[in-house]
FIFIPA-535292 format. One line per field, with one value per residue (C-alpha): residue number from 1; residue in one letter; x, y, z. Coordinates in nm, 3 decimals. Layout:
% residues N
k <- (NUM; ...)
r <- (A; ...)
east <- (X; ...)
north <- (Y; ...)
up <- (Z; ...)
***
This chain:
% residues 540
k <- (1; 2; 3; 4; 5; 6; 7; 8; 9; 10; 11; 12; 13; 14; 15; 16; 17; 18; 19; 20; 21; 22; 23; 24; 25; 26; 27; 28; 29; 30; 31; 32; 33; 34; 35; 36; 37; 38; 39; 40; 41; 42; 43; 44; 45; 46; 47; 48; 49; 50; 51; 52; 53; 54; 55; 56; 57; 58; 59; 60; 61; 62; 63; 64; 65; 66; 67; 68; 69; 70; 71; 72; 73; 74; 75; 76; 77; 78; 79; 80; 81; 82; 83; 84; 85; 86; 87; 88; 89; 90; 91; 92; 93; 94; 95; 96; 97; 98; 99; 100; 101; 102; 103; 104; 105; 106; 107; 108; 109; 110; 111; 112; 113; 114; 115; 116; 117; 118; 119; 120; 121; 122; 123; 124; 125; 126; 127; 128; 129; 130; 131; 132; 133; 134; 135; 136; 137; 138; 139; 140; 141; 142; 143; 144; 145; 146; 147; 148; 149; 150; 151; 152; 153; 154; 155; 156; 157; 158; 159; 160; 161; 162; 163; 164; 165; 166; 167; 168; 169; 170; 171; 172; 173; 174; 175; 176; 177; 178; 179; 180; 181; 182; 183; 184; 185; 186; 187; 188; 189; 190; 191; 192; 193; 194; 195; 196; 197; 198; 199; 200; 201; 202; 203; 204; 205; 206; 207; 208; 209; 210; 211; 212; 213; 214; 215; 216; 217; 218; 219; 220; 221; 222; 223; 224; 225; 226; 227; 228; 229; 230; 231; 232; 233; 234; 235; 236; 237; 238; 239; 240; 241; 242; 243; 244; 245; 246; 247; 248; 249; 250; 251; 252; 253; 254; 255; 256; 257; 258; 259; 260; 261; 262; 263; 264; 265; 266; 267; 268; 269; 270; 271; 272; 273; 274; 275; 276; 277; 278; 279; 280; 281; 282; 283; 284; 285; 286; 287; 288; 289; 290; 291; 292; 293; 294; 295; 296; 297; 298; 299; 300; 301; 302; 303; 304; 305; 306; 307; 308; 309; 310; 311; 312; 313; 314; 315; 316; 317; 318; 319; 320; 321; 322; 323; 324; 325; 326; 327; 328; 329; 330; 331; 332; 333; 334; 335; 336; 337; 338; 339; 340; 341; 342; 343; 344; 345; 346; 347; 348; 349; 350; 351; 352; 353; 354; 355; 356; 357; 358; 359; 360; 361; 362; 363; 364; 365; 366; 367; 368; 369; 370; 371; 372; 373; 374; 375; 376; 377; 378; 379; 380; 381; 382; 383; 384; 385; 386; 387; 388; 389; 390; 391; 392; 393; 394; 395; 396; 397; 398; 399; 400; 401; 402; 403; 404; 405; 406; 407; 408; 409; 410; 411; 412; 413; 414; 415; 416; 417; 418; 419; 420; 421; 422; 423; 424; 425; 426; 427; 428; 429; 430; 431; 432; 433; 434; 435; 436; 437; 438; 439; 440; 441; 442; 443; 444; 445; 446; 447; 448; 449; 450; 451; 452; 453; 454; 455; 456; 457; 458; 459; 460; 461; 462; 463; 464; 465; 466; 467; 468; 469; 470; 471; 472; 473; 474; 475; 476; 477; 478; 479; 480; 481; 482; 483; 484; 485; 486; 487; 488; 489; 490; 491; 492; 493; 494; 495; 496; 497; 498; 499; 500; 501; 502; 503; 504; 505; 506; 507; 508; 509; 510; 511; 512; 513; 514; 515; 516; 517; 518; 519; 520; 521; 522; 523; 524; 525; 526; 527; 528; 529; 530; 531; 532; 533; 534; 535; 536; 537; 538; 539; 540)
r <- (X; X; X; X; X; X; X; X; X; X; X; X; X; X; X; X; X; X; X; X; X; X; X; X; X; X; X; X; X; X; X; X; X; X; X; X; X; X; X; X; X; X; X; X; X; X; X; X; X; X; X; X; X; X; X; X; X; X; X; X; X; X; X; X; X; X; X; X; X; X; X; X; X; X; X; X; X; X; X; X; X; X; X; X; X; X; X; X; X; X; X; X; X; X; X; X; X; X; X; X; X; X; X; X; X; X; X; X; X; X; X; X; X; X; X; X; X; X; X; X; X; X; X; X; X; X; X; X; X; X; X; X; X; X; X; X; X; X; X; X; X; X; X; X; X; X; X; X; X; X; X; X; X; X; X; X; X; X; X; X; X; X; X; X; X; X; X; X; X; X; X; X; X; X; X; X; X; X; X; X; X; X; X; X; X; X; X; X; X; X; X; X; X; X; X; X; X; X; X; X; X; X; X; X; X; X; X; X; X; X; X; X; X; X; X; X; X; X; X; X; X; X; X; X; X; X; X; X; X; X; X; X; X; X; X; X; X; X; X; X; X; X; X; X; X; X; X; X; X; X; X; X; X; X; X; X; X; X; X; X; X; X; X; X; X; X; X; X; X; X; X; X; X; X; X; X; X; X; X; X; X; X; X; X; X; X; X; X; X; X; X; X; X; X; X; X; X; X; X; X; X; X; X; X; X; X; X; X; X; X; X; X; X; X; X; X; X; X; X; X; X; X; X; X; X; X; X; X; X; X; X; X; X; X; X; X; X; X; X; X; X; X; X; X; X; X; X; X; X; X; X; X; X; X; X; X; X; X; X; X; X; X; X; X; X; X; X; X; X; X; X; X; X; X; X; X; X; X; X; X; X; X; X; X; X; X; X; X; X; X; X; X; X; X; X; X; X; X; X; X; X; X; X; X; X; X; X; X; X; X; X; X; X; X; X; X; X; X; X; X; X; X; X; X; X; X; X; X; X; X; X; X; X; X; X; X; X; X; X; X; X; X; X; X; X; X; X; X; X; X; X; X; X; X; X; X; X; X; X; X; X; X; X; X; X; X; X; X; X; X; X; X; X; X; X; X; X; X; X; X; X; X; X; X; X; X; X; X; X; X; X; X; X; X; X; X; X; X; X; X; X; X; X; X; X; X; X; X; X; X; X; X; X; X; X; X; X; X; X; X; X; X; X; X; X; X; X; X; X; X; X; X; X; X; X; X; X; X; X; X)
east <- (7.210; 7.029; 7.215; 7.560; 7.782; 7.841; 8.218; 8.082; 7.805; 8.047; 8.343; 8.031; 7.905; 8.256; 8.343; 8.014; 8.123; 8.494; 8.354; 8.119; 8.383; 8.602; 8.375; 8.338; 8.680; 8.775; 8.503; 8.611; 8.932; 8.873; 8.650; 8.985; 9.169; 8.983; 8.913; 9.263; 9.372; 9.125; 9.274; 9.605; 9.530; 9.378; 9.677; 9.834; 9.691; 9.676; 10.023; 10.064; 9.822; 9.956; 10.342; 10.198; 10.013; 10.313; 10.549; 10.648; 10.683; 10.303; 10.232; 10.384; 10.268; 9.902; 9.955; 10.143; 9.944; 9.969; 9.972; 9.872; 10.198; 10.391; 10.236; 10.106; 10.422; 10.485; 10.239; 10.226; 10.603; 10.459; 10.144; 10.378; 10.670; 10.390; 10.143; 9.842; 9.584; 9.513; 9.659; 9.410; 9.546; 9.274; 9.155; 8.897; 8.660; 8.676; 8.893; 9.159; 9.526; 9.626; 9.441; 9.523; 9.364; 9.451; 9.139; 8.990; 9.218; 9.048; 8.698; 8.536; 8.685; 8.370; 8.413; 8.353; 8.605; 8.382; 8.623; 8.978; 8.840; 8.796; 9.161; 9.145; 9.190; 8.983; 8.942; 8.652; 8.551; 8.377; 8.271; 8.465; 8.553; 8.766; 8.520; 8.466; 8.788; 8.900; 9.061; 9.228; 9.195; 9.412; 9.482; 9.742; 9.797; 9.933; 10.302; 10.341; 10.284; 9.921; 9.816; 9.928; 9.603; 9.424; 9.351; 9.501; 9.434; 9.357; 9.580; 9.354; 9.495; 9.323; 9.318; 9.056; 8.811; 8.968; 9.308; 9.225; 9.040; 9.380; 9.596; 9.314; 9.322; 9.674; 9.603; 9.338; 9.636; 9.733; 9.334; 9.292; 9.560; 9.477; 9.128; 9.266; 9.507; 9.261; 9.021; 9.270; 9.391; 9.051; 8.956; 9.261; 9.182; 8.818; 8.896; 9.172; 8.874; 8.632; 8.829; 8.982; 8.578; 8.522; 8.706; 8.556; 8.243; 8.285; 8.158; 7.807; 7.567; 7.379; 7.011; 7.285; 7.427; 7.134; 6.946; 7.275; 7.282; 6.914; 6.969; 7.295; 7.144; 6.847; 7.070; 7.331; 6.996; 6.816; 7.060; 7.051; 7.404; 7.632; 7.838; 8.125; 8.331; 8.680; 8.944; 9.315; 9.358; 9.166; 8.879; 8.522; 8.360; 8.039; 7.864; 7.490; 7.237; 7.321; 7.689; 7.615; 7.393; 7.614; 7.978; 7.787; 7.875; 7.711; 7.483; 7.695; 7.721; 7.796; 8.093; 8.273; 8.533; 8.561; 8.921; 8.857; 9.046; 8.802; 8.506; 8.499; 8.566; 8.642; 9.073; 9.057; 8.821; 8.984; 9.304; 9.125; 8.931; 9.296; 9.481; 9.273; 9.387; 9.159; 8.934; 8.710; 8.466; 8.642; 8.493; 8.542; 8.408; 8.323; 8.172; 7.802; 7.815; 8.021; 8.036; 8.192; 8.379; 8.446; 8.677; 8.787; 8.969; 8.717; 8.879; 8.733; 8.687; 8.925; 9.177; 9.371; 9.468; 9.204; 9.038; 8.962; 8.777; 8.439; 8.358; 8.037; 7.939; 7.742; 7.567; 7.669; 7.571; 7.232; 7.393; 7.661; 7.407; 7.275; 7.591; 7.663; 7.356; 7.403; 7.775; 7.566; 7.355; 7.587; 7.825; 7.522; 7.449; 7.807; 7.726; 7.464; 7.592; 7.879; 7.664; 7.475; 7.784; 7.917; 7.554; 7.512; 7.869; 7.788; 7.447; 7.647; 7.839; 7.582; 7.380; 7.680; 7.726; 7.315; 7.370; 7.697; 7.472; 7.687; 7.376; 7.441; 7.768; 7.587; 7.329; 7.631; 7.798; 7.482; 7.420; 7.732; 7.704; 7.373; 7.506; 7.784; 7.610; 7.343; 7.595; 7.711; 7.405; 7.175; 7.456; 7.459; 7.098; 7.065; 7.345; 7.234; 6.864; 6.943; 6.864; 7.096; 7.399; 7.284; 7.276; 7.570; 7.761; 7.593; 7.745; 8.059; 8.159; 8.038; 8.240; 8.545; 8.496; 8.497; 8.843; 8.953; 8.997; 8.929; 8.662; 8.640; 8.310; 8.242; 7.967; 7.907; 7.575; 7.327; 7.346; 7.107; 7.152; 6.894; 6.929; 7.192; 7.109; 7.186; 7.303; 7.558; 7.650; 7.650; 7.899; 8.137; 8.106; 8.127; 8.408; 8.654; 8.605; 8.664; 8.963; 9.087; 8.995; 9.215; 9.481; 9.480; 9.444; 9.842; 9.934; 10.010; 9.781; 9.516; 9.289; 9.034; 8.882; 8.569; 8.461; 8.109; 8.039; 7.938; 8.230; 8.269; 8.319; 8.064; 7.765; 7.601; 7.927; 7.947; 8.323; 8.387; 8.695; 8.815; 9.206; 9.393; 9.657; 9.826; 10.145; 9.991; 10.004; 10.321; 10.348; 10.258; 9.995; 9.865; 9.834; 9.647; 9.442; 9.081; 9.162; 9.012; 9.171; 9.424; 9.468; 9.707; 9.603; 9.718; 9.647; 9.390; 8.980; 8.807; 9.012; 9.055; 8.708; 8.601; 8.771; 8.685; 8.316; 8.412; 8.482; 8.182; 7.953; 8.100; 8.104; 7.743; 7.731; 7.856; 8.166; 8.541; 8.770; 9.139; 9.371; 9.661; 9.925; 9.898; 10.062; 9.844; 9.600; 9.358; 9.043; 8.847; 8.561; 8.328; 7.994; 7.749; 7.404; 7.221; 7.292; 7.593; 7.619; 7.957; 8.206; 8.553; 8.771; 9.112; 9.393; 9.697)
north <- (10.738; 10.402; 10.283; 10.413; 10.110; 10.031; 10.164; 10.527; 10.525; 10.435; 10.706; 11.001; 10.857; 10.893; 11.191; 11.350; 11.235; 11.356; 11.698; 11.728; 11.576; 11.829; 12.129; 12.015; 11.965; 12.345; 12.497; 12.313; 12.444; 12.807; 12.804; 12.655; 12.939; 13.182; 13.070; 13.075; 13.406; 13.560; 13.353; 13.470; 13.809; 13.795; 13.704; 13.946; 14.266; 14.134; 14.068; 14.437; 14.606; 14.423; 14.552; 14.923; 14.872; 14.723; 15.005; 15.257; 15.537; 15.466; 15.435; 15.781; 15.938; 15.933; 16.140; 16.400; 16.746; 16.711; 16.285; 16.321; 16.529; 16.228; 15.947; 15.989; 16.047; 15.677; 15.546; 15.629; 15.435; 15.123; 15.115; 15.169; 14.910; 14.634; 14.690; 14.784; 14.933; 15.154; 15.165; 15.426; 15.510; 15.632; 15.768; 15.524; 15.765; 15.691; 16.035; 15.934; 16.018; 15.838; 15.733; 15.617; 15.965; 16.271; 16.478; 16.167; 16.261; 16.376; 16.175; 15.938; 15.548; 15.358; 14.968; 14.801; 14.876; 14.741; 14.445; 14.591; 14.879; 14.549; 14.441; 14.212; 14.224; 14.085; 14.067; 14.185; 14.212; 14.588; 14.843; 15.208; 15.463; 15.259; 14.998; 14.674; 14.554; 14.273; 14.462; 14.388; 14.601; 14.608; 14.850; 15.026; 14.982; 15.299; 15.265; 15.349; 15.132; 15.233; 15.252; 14.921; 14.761; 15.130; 15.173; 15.467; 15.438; 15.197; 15.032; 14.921; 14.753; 14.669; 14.569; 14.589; 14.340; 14.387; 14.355; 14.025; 13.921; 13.962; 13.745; 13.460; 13.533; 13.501; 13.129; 13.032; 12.935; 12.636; 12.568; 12.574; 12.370; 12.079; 12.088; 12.055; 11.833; 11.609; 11.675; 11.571; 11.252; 11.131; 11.188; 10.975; 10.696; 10.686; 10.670; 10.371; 10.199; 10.272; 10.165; 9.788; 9.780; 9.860; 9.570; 9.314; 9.400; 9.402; 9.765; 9.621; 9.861; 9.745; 9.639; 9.453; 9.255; 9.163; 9.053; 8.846; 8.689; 8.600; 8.393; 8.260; 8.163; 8.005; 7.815; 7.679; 7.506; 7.384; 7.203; 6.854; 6.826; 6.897; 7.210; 7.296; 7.586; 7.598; 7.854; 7.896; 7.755; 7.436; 7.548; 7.519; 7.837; 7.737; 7.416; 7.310; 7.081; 6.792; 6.824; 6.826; 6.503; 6.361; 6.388; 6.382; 6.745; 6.930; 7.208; 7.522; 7.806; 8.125; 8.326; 8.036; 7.867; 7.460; 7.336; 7.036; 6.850; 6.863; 6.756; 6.345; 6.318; 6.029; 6.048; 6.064; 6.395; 6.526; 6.537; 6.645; 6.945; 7.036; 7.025; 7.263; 7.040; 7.027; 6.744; 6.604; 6.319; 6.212; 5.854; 5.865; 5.574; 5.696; 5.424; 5.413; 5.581; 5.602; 6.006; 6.138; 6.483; 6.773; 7.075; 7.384; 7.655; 8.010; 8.316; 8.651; 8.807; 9.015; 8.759; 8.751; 8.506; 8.182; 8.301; 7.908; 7.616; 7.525; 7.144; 6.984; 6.626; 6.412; 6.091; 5.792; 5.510; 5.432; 5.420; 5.191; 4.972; 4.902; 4.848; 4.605; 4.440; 4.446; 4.299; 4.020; 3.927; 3.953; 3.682; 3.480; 3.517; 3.400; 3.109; 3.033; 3.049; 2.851; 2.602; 2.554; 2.522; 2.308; 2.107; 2.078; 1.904; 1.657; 1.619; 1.590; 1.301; 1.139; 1.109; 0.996; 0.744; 0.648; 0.565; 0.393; 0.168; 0.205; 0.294; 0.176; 0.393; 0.705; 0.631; 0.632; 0.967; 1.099; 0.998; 1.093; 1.455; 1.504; 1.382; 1.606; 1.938; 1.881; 1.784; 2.144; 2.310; 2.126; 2.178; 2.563; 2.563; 2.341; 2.523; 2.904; 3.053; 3.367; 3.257; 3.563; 3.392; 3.069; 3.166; 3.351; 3.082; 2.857; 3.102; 3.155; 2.786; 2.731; 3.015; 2.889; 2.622; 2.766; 2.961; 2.627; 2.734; 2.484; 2.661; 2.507; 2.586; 2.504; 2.597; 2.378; 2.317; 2.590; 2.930; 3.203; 3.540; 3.756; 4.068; 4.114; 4.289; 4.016; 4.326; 4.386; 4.014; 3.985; 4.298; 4.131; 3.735; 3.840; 4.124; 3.924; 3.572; 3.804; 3.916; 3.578; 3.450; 3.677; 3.652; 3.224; 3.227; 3.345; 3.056; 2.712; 2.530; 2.759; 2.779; 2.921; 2.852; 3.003; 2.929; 3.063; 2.921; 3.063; 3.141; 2.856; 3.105; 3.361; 3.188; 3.553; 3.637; 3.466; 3.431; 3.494; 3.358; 3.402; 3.237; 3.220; 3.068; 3.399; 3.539; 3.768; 4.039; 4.253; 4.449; 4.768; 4.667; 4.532; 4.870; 5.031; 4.753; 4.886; 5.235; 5.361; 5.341; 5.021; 4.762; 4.513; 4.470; 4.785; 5.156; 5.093; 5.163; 5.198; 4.963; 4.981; 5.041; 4.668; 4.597; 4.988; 4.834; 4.547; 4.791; 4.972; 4.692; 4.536; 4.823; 4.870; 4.529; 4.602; 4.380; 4.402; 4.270; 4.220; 4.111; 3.806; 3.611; 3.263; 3.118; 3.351; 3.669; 3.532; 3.793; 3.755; 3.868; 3.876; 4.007; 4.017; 3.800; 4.023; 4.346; 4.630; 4.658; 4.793; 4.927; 4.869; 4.788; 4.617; 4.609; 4.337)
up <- (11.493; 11.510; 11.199; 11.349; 11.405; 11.772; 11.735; 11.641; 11.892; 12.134; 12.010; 12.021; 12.368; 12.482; 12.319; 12.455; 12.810; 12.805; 12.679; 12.948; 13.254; 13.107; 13.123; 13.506; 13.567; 13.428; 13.603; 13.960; 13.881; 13.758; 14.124; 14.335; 14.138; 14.195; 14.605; 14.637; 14.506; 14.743; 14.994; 14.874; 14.871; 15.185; 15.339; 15.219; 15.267; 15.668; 15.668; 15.517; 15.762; 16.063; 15.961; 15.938; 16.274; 16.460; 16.290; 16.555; 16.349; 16.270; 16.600; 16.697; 16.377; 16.442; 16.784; 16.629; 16.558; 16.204; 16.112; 15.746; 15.644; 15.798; 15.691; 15.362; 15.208; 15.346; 15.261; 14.924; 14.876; 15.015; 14.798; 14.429; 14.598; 14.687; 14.451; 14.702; 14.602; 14.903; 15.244; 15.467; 15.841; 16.042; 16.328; 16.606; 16.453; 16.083; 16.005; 15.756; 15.755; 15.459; 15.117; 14.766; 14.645; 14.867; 14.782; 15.039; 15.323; 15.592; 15.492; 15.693; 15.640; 15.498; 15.613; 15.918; 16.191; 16.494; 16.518; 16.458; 16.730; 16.962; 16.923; 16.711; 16.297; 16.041; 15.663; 15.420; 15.100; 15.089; 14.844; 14.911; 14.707; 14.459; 14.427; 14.581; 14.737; 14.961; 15.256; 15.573; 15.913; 16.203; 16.538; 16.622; 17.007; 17.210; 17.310; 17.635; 17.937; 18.057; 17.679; 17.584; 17.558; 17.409; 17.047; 16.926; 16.524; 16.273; 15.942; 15.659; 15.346; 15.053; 14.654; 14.482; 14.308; 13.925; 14.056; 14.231; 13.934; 13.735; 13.992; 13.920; 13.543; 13.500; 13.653; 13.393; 13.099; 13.300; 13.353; 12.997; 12.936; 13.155; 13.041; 12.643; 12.782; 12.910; 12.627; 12.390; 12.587; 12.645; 12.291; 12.127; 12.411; 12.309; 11.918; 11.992; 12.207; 11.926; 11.651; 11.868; 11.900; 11.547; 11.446; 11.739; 11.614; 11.239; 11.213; 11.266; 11.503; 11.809; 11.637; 11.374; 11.636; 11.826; 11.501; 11.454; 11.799; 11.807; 11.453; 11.561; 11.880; 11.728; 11.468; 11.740; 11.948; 11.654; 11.412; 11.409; 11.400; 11.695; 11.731; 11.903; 11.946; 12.067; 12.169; 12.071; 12.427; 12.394; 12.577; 12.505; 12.463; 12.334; 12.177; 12.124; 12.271; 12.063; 12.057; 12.469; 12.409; 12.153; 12.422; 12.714; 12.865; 13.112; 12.969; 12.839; 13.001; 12.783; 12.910; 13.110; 12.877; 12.992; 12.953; 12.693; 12.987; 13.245; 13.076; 12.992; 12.639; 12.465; 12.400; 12.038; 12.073; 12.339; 12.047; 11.772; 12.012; 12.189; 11.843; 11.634; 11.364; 11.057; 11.018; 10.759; 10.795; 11.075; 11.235; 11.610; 11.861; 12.183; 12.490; 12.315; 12.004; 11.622; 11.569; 11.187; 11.286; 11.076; 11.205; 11.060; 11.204; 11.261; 11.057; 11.080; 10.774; 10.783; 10.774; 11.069; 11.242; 11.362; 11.681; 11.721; 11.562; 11.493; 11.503; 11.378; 11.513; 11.364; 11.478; 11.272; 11.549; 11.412; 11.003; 11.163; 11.320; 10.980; 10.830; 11.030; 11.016; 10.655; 10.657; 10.905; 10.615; 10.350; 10.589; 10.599; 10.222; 10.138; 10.355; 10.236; 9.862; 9.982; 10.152; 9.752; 9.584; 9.798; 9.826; 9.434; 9.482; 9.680; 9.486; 9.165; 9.325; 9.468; 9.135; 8.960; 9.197; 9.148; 8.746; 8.822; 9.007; 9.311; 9.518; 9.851; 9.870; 9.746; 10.048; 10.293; 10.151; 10.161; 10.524; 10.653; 10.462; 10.664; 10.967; 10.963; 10.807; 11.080; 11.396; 11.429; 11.340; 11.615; 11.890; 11.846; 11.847; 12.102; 12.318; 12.252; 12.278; 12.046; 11.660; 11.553; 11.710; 11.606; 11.242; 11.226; 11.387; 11.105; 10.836; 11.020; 11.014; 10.625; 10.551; 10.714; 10.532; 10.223; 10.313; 10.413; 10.765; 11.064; 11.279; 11.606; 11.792; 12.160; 12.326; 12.635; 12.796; 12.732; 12.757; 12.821; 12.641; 12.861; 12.910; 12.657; 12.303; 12.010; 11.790; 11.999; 12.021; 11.701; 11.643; 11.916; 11.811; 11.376; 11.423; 11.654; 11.395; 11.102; 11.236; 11.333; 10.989; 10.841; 11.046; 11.042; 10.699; 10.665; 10.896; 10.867; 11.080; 10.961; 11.263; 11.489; 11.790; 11.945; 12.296; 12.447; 12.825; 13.138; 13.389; 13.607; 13.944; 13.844; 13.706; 13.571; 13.349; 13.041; 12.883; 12.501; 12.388; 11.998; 11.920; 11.571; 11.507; 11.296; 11.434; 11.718; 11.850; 11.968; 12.249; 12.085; 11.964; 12.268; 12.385; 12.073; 11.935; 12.090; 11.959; 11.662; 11.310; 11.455; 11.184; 11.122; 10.737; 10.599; 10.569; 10.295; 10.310; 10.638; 10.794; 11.183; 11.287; 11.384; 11.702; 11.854; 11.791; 11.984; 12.287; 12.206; 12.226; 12.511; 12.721; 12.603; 12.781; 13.093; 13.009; 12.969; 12.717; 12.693; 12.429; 12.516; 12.247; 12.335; 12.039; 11.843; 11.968; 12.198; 12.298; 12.618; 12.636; 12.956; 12.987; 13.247; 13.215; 13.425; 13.169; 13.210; 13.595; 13.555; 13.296; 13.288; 13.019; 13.050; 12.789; 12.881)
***
């Protein structure tokens, strides 16, 4: 029985327990059967013993010389025609008149008569000369006026035990059949429970099923990875510690379903979770991390149809981090190879202009080349404290000039990055003058403008300001640019992921950014000195 599935030791457990409400139920009822043909019976032999008594020919029959000859004939006919067993007129002194077998006429009446002899009747199961029997006794008043209140004789009516015990018999069929009845209808019910449970279950027994939901259990908290389960309703049923870490829920509570709409979820989850679409690799950007999402839909075994989905999360912040770190020092590489090429240029010149003997103009081209390299290089040194912005402004501008792109840097007075990490700086600053590179580079006056200065009514902000001169933005985009997988380039690669880092990082920051067309996109971007005190993002 241990290895029984849970379906079978369910179907036996109820099986066992309709069988044994059953055998209650029939015996309750074969008691109320039989309690109420005594009861019946009863009844009846009173109501046949009080007609006698009340009969005046009874009454004048007993005070006749002779009351046998005249009422034993009667009541003979009235024992065959109602199907009494005995009917016994007596004398107050026990001398019968009447009896079911004659050779008893005359005998003493054995019962208790005390009562009836009192004036009033009463009803008794006693044992006489048929047997045990469940009689009735009643007086017989005198008829004329002082007599009215005398006992003259006594009526006793009777059937005995077996005869009763047939009336309740003939009642036991329609016990029987409500017991099978119910047998039978609690059986089928249990087997239709057992097998609906047979398939929840997957036929697996109790030990099975514990074994599995320790394992399970285990798996679900230790995985790396985050795991989420979802209903055909868009609830979550059940998800992990690190999917919980990962989106930021409240610890899960087995049993309670969460609508995926109550819980804050990024809106690009909250689709995926709600659609039971499948995913694969999926890159979603949430307010502080980059997650890759894979969902499938859960089928049983058997086939049926998906009871819901299972998604696994994974954290891809950290492997983003690096690749942008790594796109940082490729930009400065480039720069830095453009800055040689375009150095052993000048170099070549100069040293042609050196054995052309034409050495006081190669000291001027050479002196204006270093004034000029230098110029912008000092200012955004001089103007910002963080070296990471400082060189990748450096590569920025070399490789705008390479693309032949007019990079306009302005960075009044100096500012103070405290407080603010220069990875996420750099993500904002590199990302926004990529995409403005790209986008000036397909217009005629080919240019881009970068502005970094405090805010002139609040000291503590400092504004960000990247313009192109590219076509812009339209109004739809507007609306969708910050959202992940946007790109105005094409469908192509794993385009569309820059600008939701933008949001990312500046919401990191504390900061908001917004998106304008001022002859070209212009993006605003204002961060806090002091660190993120507040988070609000803005989209015009």
């Amino acid at each position: 029985m241990r290895n029984w599935s849970l379906a079978r030791q369910f179907f036996v457990g109820q099986l066992v327990f309709v069988l044994a409400l059953t055998s209650v139920i029939s015996w309750v009822l074969y008691l109320d059967a039989e309690d109420n043909t005594f009861d019946s019976e009863s009844q009846r032999m009173l109501a046949v013993a009080t007609t006698f008594a009340n009969d005046p020919f009874v009454g004048e029959s007993v005070q006749a010389p002779d009351p046998s000859r005249l009422l034993q004939p009667y009541a003979a006919e009235v024992m065959d025609e109602l199907g009494v067993d005995f009917i016994t007129i007596m004398d107050t002194d026990r001398t019968r008149y009447t009896h079911r077998n004659e050779s008893e006429i005359g005998g003493r009446y054995i019962g208790s008569i005390e009562q009836a002899l009192s004036g009033s009747p009463h009803v008794e199961v006693f044992t006489g000369t048929l047997g045990p029997s469940v009689r009735a006794i009643v007086p017989v008043f005198g008829a004329g006026d002082n007599s009215a209140e005398e006992v003259i004789a006594l009526v006793s009516a009777g059937v005995t035990v077996d005869t009763v015990s047939i009336a309740r018999n003939a009642q036991l069929p329609l016990v029987w059949l409500l017991a099978s009845g119910a047998l039978i209808a609690g059986t089928a019910v249990s087997l239709l429970l057992s097998r609906h449970l047979r398939r929840a279950t997957l036929n697996l027994g109790t030990q099975e099923l514990s074994r599995m939901f320790v394992f399970y259990d285990s798996v679900l908290h230790s995985v790396r990875d985050g795991l989420v389960l979802t209903n055909l309703q868009g609830e979550l049923v059940l998800y992990n510690d690190q999917a919980a870490s990962l989106l930021n829920l409240p610890p899960s509570v087995p049993g309670q379903p969460v609508p995926v709409s109550d819980v804050g979820l990024s809106p690009s989850i909250r689709e995926l979770l709600a659609s039971g679409r499948r995913a694969v690799d999926e890159l979603h950007v949430t307010d502080d991390r980059v997650l890759v999402v894979n969902q499938e839909p859960a089928v049983p075994a058997s086939g049926t149809k998906p009871l819901g989905t299972v998604t696994t999360i994974r954290d891809h912040t950290e492997l983003e981090a690096l690749t942008d770190e790594v796109q940082t020092m490729r930009t400065l590489t480039g720069a830095l190879r453009a800055q040689t090429h375009e150095h052993a240029n000048r170099l070549h010149t100069i040293v042609s202009l050196i054995e052309l003997d034409r050495s006081t103009e190669a000291l001027e081209f050479a002196t204006r080349d270093l004034e000029q390299s230098q110029q912008l290089t000092d200012e955004v040194v001089a103007a910002i404290d963080e070296p990471f912005i400082t060189a990748l402004l450096v590569g920025k501008a070399a490789q705008a000039n390479e693309r032949g792109l007019h990079l306009s840097i302005d960075v009044p007075g100096v500012l103070q990055t405290g407080g603010m990490d220069p990875r996420d700086l750099v993500t904002i600053i590199g990302n926004l003058l990529d995409n403005a590179f790209d986008a000036a580079a397909a217009s005629d006056d080919r240019s881009v403008d970068l502005s970094i200065r405090p805010d002139e009514e609040h000291t503590d902000v400092v504004i960000i300001e990247v313009w192109d001169s590219g076509p812009g933005l339209d109004s739809d985009q507007l609306g969708n640019i910050f959202t992940l997988g946007f790109t105005s380039k094409g469908a192509a690669g794993t385009r569309g992921l820059g600008l939701a880092l933008v949001r990312q990082a500046v919401h990191r920051l504390g900061g908001t950014i917004h998106a304008t067309n001022d002859g070209g996109a212009r993006f605003t971007v204002r961060l806090p000195l002091g660190g993120p005190s507040g988070r609000k993002e803005q989209h015009d």
